[in-house]
C-alpha positions in Angstrom: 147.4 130.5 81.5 147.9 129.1 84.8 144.3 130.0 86.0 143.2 127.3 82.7 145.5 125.0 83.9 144.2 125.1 87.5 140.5 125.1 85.9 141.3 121.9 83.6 143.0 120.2 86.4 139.8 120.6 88.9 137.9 119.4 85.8 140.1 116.2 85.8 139.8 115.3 89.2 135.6 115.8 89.2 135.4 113.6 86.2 137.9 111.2 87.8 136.0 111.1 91.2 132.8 110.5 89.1 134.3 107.4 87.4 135.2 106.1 90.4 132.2 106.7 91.6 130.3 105.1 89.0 132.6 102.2 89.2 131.5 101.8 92.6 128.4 101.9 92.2 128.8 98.8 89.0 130.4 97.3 92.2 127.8 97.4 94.6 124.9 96.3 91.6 127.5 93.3 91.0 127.8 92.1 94.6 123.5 92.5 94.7 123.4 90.9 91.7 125.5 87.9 93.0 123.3 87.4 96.2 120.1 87.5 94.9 120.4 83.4 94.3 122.1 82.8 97.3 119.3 84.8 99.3 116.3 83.4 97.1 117.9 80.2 97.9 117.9 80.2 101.5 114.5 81.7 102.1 112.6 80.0 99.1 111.4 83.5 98.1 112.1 85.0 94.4 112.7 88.7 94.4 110.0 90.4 92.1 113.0 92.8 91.0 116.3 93.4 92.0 116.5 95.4 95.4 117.3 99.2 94.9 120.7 100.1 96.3 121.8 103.8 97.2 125.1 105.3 99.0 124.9 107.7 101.5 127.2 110.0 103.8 127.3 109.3 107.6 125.6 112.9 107.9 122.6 111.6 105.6 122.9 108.5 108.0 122.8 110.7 111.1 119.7 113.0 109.9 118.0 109.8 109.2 118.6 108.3 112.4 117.6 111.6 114.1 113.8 111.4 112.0 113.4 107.9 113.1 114.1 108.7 116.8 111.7 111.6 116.7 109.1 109.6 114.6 109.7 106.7 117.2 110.6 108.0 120.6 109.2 111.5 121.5 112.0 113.2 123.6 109.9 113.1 126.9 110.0 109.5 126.8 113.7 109.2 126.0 114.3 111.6 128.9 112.1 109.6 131.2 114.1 106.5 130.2 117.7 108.3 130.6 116.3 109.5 134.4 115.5 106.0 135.4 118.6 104.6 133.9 120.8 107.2 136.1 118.3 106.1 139.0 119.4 102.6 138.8 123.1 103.5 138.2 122.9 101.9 134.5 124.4 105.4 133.2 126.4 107.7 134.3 124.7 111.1 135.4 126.6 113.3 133.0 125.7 110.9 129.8 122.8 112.3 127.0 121.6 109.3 126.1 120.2 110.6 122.9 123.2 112.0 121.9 125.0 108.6 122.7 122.8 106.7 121.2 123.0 108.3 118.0 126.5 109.0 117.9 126.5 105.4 118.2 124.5 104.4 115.8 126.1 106.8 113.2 129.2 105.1 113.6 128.3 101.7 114.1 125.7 101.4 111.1 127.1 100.3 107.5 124.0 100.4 106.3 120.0 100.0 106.6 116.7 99.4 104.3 114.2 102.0 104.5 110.9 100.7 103.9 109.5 104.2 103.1 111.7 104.1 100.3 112.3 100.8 99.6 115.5 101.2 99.4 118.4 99.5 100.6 121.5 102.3 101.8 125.2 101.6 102.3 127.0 104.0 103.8 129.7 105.3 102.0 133.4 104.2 102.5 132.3 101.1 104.5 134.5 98.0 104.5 134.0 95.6 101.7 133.3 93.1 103.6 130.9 94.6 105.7 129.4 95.9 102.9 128.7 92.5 101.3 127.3 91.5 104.6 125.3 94.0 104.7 123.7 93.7 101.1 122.9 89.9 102.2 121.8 90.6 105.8 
């Protein structure tokens, strides 16, 4: 009896963390939905459709980040860069400066538009109004 209990409970609290979810996610589509006028206003553009809008964890964040670096930068010329900025005493010697920079930029970002996917992310848990920033920047 108390293992059905314990299974109905965890039931509960899925189905709970999916509403909330899902009324999250009516959120975000609400606050895009608001500043498509004000953003068609101010650039004199019309959107063709509303702009896809997707969540994602600070891990998904990081993994993206690390593609993008790799795609962008090949690791020879980061290093070169990190030698000449210890060179000129702009870093310290012990810093990784690919390590920094995407610790960094997994904590900094609140979200970013992906062209490949045409998709605009939010990271999850981000501050509201950062958030709504963010959908209008």
């Amino acid at each position: 009896m108390a293992r059905v209990l314990l299974v109905a409970a965890a039931l509960l609290a899925v189905a709970g963390c999916d509403r909330r979810r899902e009324a999250g996610r009516a959120g975000l589509d609400a606050r895009v939905a608001d500043a498509m006028p004000q953003i068609e206003h101010a650039t004199g553009l019309k959107f063709r459709r509303a702009p896809k809008l997707e969540t994602r964890s600070r891990v998904q964040v990081r993994d993206f980040l690390v593609r993008k670096f790799d795609e962008a930068t090949p690791a020879t010329e980061l290093k070169s860069e990190e030698t000449a900025y210890k060179l000129f005493g702009l870093i310290p010697d012990s810093l990784d400066l690919r390590r920094f920079l995407l610790e960094l930029l997994t904590e900094q970002i609140v979200g970013y538009y992906d062209p490949s996917t045409k998709v605009l992310y939010l990271v999850e848990g981000a501050p509201d109004d950062l958030a709504g920033i963010t959908i209008t920047h």
